[in-house]
N, C-alpha and C positions, 0 to 999 in steps of 0.2 A: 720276536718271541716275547712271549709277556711272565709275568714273573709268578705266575698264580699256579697255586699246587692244584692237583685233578685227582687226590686221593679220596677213594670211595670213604665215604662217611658211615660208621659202626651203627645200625639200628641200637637203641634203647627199648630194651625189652622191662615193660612192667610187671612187676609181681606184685600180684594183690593180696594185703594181708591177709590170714582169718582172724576172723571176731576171738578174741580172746572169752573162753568157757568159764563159768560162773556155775558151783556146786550150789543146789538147794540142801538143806541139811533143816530136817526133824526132832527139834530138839526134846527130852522126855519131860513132861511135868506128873504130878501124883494129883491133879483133879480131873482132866479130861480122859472120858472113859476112852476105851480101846475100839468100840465098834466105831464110836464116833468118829477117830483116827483113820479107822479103816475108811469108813465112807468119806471123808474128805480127799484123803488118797487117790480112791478112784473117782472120784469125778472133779477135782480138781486136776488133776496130774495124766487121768486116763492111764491108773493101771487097773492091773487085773487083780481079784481078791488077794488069791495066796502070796502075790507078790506086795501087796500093801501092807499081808498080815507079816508076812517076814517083815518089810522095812519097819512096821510099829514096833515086834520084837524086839526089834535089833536095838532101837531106840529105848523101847524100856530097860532093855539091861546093861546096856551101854552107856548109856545118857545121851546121845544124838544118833542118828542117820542119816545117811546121804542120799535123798530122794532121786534125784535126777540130774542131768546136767546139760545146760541152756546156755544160751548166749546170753553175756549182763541182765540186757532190756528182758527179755523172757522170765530170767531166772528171776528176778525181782517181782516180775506181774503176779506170776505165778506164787509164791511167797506172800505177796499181799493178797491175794485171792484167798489162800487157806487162814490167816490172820483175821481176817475181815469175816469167812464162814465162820470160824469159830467164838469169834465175840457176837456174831447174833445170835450165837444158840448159848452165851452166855461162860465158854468156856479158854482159859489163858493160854491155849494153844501157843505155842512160839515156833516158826518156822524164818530161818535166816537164809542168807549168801553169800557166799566166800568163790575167790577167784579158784580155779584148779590150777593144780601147781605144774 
């Protein structure tokens, strides 16, 4: 007889993280007009008017908004996308990223 144990060995089961979520938030400035908000909105972000002109509101009376919420790499492209429209049309738009909590 030999001295070697024959117990069945436990699979290791992996759990794959998710991507930790990163909030875009619209911050308010008092020179970039409001349409122009609007239309960066949708077609940076692909929303729909009424839901862009609430999030500009929301932001002008609040001081920011929470556009949408992406994964890091996303949420950042997207961010730079609206920064970047908005300094070619000459306006200090500031759109940021913050982890969700």
């Amino acid at each position: 007889m030999s001295d070697t144990s024959t117990k069945n060995r436990t699979e290791t089961e992996l759990k794959i993280a998710r991507p930790k979520l990163h909030k875009v938030i619209l911050l308010n400035d008092d020179y970039t007009p409001r349409e122009f908000v609007v239309k960066m909105l949708e077609s940076v972000f692909r929303i729909g008017e009424p839901q862009a002109m609430a999030i500009m509101m929301t932001a002008h009376q609040k001081g920011s908004a929470v556009i949408a919420v992406f994964t890091k790499e996303i949420a950042e492209t997207k961010a730079d996308e609206a920064i970047e429209l908005s300094q070619q049309f000459g306006f200090p738009l500031m759109v940021t990223t913050e982890p969700e909590e």
